[in-house]
C-alpha positions as CSV (number, residue, x, y, z in Angstrom):
1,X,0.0,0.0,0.0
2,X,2.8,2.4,1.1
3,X,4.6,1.6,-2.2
4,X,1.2,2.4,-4.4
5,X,1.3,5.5,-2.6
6,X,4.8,6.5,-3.1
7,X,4.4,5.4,-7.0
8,X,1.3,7.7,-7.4
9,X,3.3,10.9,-5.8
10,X,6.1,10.3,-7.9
11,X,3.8,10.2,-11.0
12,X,2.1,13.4,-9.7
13,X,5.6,15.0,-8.9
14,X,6.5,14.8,-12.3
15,X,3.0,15.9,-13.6
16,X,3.2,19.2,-11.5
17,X,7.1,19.6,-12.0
18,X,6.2,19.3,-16.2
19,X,3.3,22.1,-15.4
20,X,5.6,24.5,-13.3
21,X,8.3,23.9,-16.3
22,X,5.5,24.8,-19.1
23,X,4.1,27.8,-17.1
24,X,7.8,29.7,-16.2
25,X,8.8,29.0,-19.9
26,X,5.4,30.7,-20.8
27,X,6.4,34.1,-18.5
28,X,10.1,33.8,-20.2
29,X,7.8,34.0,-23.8
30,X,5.6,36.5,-23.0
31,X,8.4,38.9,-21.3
32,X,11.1,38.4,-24.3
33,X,9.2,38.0,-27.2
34,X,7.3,41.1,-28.7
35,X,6.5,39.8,-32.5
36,X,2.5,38.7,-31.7
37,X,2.9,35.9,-34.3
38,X,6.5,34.5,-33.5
39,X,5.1,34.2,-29.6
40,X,2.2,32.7,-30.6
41,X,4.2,30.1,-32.5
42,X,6.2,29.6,-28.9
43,X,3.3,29.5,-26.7
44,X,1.2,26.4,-28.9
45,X,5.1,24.4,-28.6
46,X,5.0,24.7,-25.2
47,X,1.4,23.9,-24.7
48,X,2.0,20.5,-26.8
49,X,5.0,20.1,-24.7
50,X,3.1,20.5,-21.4
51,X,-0.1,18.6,-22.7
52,X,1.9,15.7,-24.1
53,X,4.3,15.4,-21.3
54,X,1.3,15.0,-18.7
55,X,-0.1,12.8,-20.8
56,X,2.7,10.2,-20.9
57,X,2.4,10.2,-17.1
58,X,-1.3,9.9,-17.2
59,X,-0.6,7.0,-19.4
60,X,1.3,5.3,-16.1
61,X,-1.7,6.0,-14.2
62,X,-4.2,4.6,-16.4
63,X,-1.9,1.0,-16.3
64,X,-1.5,0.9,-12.1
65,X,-4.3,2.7,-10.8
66,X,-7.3,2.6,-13.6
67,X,-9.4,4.5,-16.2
68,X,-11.2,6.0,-13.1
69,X,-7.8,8.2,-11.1
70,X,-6.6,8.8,-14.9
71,X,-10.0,10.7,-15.1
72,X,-9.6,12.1,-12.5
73,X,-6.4,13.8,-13.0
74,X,-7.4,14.4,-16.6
75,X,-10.5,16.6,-15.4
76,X,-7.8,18.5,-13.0
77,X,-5.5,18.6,-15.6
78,X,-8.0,20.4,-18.4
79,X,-9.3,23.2,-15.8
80,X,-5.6,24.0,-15.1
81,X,-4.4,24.5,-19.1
82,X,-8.0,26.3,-19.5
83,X,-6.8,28.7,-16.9
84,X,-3.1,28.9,-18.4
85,X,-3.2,28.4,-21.8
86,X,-4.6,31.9,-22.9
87,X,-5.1,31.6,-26.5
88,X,-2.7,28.6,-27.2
89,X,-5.0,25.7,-28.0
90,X,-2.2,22.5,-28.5
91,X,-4.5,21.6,-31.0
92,X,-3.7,21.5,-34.7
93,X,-7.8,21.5,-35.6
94,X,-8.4,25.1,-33.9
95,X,-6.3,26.5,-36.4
96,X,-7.9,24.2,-39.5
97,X,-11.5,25.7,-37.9
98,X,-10.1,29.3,-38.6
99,X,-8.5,28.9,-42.0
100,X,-12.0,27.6,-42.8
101,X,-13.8,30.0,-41.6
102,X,-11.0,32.6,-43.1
103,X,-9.9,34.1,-40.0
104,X,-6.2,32.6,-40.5
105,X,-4.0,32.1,-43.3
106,X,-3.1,29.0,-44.7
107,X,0.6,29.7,-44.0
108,X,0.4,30.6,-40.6
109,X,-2.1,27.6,-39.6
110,X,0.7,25.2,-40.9
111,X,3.1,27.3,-38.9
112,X,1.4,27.1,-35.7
113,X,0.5,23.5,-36.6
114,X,4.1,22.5,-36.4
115,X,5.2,24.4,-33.8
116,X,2.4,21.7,-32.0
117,X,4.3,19.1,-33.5
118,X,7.9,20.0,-32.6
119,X,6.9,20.4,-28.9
120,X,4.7,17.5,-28.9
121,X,7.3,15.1,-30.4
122,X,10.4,16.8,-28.4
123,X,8.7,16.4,-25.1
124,X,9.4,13.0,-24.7
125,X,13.4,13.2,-24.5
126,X,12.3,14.9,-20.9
127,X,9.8,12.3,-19.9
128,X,11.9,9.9,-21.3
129,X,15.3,11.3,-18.8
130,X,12.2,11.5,-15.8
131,X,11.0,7.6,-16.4
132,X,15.2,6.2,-16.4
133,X,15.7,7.3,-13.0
134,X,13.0,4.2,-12.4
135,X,12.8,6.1,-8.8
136,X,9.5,3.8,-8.3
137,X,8.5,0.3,-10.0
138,X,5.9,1.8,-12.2
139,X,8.7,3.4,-14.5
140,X,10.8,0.6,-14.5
141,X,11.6,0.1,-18.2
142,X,9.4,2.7,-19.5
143,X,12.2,4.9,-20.7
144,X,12.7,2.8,-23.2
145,X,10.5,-0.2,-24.3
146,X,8.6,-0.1,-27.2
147,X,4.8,1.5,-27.1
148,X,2.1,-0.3,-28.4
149,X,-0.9,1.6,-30.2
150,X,-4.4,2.5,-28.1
151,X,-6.3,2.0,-31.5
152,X,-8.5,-1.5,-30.5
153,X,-11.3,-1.3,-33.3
154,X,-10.5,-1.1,-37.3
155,X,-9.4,1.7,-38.9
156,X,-12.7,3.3,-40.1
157,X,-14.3,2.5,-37.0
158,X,-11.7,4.2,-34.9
159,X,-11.8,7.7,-37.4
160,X,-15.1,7.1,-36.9
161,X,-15.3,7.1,-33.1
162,X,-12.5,10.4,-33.3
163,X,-14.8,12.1,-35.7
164,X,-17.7,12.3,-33.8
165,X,-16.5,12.4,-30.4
166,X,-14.3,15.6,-31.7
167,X,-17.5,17.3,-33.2
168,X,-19.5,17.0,-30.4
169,X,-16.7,18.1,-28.2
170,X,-16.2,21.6,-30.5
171,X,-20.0,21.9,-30.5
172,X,-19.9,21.7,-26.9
173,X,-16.8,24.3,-26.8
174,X,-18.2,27.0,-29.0
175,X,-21.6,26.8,-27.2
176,X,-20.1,27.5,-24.1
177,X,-17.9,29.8,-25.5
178,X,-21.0,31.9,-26.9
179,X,-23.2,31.3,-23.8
180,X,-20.0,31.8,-21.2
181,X,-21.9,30.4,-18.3
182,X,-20.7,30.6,-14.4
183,X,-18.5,27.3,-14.4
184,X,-17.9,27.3,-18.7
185,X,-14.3,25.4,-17.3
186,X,-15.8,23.3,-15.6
187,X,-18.4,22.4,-18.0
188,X,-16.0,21.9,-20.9
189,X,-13.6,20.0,-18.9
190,X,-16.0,17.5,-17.7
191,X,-17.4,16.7,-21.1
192,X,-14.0,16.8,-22.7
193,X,-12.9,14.2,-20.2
194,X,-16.0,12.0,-20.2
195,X,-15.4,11.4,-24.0
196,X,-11.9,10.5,-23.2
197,X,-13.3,8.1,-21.2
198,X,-16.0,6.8,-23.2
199,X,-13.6,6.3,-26.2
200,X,-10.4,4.9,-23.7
201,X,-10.9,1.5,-24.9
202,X,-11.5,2.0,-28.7
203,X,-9.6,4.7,-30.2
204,X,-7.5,5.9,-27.0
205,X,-9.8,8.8,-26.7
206,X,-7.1,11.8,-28.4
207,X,-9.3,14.0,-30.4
208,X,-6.0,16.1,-31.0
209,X,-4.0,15.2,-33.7
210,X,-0.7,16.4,-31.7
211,X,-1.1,14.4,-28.7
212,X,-1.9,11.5,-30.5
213,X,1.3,12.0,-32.8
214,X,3.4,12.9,-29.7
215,X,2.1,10.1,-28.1
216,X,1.5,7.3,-30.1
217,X,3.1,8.1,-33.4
218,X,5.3,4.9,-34.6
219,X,4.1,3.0,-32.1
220,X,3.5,-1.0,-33.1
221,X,-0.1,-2.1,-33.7
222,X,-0.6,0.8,-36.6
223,X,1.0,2.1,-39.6
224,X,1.9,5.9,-40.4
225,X,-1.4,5.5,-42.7
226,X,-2.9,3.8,-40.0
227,X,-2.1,6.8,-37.4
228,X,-3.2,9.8,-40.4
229,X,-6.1,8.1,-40.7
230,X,-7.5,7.5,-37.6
231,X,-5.6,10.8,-35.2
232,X,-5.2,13.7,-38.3
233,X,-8.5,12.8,-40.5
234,X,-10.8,11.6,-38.2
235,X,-10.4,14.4,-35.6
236,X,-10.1,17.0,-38.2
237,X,-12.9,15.8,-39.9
238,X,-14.9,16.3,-36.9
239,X,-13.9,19.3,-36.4
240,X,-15.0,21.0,-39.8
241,X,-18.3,19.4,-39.5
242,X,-18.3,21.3,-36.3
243,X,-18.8,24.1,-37.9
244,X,-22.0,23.4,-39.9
245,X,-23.0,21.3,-36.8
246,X,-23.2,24.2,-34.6
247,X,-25.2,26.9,-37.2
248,X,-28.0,24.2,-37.6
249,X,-31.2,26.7,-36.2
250,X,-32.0,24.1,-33.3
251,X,-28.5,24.7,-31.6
252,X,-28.2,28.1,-32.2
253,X,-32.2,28.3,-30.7
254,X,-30.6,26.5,-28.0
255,X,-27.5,28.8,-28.0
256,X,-29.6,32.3,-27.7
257,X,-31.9,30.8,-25.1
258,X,-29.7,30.2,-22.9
259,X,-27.5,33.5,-24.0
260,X,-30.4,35.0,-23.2
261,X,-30.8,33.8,-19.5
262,X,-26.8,34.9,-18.5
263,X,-27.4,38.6,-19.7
C-alpha cells in the first residue's frame, strides 16, 4: 500500500514539476518575445510540450491505478491548461476551424500547426530522462521499451469514433464559449474528459492530432497511414463538421436561449 502511494506521488511530482516547467517557460515568452505571431508560434510548442508530457504520465496512471484516477487527473488537468493556456490551444484543428472560416492564413495555420508538433514530439526526451531514473516500480523500463498503439477497433471505425467524439466536443466548446456560463471550465472539462473516457478502450480517446502524434506516433499495432487516418483525419474531420454542426437553427435556438438567460 505504502509503495502504491509513493508510486502515485512520484507520477504526480512529475506531472506538477512538467506544469511548473511549461508555465515559467510561458512568463520567459511572454516577457522576451514582442513579435505577436513568432510568440504565438512559442506558446502552442510549449502547450504541446506541457499537454503531451502529462499525458505520458497519465498513461502510467491509467496502467496501475485505472481508467477512473486517470479521469480524474485528466478533469484537474483540463481546468488548469483552460486557466493557463490563454489563446494557445495545442491543437492542430483550432487552427484548420479558422482557416476555414477565413480568420487565418493557410501559412500561418501550418506554422502554428508545427510548432504543436515539434513540442509534442520533443517532449518526450524529458519524460523519457524523468521515467530512467525508475525512482519507483511503475517506471521501471518505461524509458525505453517499445509502445504499443491504443487503437482496438478497425481503422474506419476508430476515425469514426475520433470524428464524432471531436465534433460533439467543439460543438460543446463554442456553445459554451457563446453562452459563457458561471463554471464554462468546468463544464467543458467534464465533457471533454467524459469522452476520453467513453472512447479509452477504442480509439485511446485523443481527439487532437498532436497528442496522438506525440504520443502514439510509430508506435506498433498501426502504420503511419494507419495513425493519419485515424488521429489527423478523423479528428479534423470532426472538427470541420463542427462548424455546420453548430449553425443548424436548433443549436443556435438552444445557444440564444440560454444567451439570453446569463445577460
Amino acid at each position: 500500500m505504502a509503495a502504491t502511494l509513493i508510486a502515485l506521488g512520484v507520477s504526480t511530482f512529475y506531472i506538477i514539476l512538467t506544469s511548473l516547467i511549461a508555465y515559467w517557460a510561458r512568463r520567459y515568452v511572454d516577457y522576451y518575445i514582442r513579435d505577436p505571431f513568432v510568440k504565438s508560434l512559442f506558446l502552442e510548442g510549449i502547450a504541446t510540450a506541457e499537454l503531451c508530457g502529462a499525458c505520458f504520465e497519465l498513461i502510467i496512471i491509467a496502467d496501475n491505478w485505472g481508467v477512473s484516477m486517470y479521469g480524474l487527473f485528466l478533469f484537474a488537468l483540463t481546468i488548469w491548461w483552460s486557466m493557463n493556456w490563454d489563446d494557445a490551444s495545442a491543437c492542430p484543428y483550432t487552427h484548420i476551424e479558422e482557416v476555414v472560416e477565413g480568420k487565418k492564413s493557410l501559412r500561418d495555420a501550418f506554422l502554428l500547426i508545427w510548432a504543436e508538433l515539434v513540442g509534442g514530439l520533443a517532449i518526450f526526451r524529458y519524460v523519457q530522462l524523468l521515467w530512467a531514473l525508475e525512482i519507483v516500480s511503475t517506471h521501471k523500463n518505461k524509458a525505453f521499451e517499445d509502445c504499443t498503439t491504443d487503437l482496438q477497433v478497425p481503422v474506419i471505425f476508430g476515425a469514426f469514433i475520433e470524428c464524432v467524439a471531436t465534433c460533439v466536443y467543439r460543438v460543446v466548446s463554442h456553445a459554451l464559449n457563446d453562452i459563457n456560463p458561471k463554471f464554462s471550465i468546468i463544464i467543458d472539462s467534464f465533457i471533454g474528459t467524459s469522452l476520453v473516457i467513453a472512447a479509452f478502450d477504442y480509439s485511446g480517446g485523443y481527439f487532437n492530432p498532436a497528442l496522438a502524434t506525440g504520443l502514439k506516433y510509430g508506435c506498433l499495432g498501426t502504420s503511419f497511414m494507419e495513425h493519419v487516418i485515424v488521429y489527423w483525419v478523423g479528428a479534423c474531420a470532426g472538427s470541420i463538421v463542427s462548424l455546420r454542426v453548430y449553425r443548424l437553427p436548433s443549436i443556435q435556438s438552444f445557444v440564444q436561449r440560454h444567451k439570453e438567460k446569463t445577460l
